[in-house]
C-alpha positions in Angstrom: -0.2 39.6 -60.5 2.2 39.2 -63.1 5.1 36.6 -62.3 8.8 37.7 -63.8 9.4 35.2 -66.2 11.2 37.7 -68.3 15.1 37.9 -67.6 16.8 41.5 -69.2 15.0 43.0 -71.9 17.0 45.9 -74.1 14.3 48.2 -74.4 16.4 50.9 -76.6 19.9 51.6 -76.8 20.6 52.2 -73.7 17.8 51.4 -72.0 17.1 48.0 -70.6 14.7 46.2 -68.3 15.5 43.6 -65.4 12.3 42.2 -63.8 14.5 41.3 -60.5 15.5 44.4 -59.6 12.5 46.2 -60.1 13.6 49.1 -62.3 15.1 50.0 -65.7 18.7 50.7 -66.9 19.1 54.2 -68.4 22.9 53.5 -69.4 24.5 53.0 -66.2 22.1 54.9 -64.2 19.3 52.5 -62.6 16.2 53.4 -62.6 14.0 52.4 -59.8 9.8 51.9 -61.1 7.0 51.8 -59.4 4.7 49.6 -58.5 1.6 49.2 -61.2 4.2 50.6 -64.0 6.8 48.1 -63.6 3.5 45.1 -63.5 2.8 46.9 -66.4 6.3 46.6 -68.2 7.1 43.4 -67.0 3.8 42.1 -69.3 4.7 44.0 -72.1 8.2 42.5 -72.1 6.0 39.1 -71.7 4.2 39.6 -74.5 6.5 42.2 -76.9 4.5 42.5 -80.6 1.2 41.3 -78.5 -1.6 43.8 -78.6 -2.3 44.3 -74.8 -6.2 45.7 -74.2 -7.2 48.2 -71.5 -9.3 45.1 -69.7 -6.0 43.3 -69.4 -3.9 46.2 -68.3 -6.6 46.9 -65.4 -6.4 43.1 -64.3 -2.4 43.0 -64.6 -2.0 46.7 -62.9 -5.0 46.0 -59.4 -5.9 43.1 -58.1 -9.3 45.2 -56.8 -10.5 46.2 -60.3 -13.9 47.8 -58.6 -12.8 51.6 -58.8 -10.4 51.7 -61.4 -11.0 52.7 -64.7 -9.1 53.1 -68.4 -8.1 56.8 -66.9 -5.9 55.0 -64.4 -4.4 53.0 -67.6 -3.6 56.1 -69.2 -2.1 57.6 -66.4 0.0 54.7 -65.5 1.4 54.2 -68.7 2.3 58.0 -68.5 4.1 57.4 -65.3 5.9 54.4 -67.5 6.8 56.7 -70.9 8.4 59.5 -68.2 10.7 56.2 -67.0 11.3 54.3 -70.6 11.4 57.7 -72.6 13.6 59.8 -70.8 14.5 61.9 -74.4 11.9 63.3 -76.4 13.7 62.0 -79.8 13.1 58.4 -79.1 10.4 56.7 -80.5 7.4 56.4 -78.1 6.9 52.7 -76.0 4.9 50.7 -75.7 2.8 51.9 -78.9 -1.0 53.1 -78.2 -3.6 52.3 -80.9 -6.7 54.2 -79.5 -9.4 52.3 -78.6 -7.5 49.2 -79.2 -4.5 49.0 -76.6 -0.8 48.9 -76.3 1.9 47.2 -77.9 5.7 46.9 -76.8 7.7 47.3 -79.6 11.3 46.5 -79.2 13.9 48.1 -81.2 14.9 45.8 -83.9 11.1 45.0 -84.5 8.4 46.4 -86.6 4.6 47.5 -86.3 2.8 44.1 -86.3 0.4 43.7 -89.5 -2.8 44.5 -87.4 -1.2 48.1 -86.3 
């Protein structure tokens, strides 16, 4: 389980992350997100500009890692674009580099020299 040693994170204008309340900041409407997506968030904003595999996502998203598989990665980090992209026109976050993983970009940073 991830532990929430991230305070607020401003994801995009407008947008930003607090770990203790278990949701997201669209302006000055809260966002409440679920479970696995917000374990999911929370480790991006852990390790922003980090390249995050799919076997780290599984372990950080289920603690029984038995029946899951990268579809249930994919589909959470759907679940997590419909709640951190909420207009088509912004750029997309966290970044996915197929068959590498995911990155969190932030919005005053750039792609890392490995993307």
């Amino acid at each position: 389980m991830v532990t929430s040693a991230v305070n607020m994170v401003r994801l995009t204008p407008g947008l930003r992350f607090e770990p203790g309340i278990h949701g997201v900041w669209q302006h000055q409407q809260f966002v409440s997100v679920a479970e696995v997506p917000f374990r999911f968030l929370s480790y991006f904003c852990q390790h922003p500009r980090q390249l995050v595999s799919m076997e780290t996502l599984l372990q950080v998203g289920w603690k029984n890692l038995a029946q899951r598989t990268d579809s249930d990665v994919y589909r959470v980090i759907h679940q997590l674009r419909k709640v951190i992209e909420p207009y088509p026109d912004q750029f997309r976050i966290p970044i996915s580099e197929r068959g590498l993983g995911y990155v969190l970009l932030l919005p005053h940073q750039t792609l890392p020299s490995y993307l």
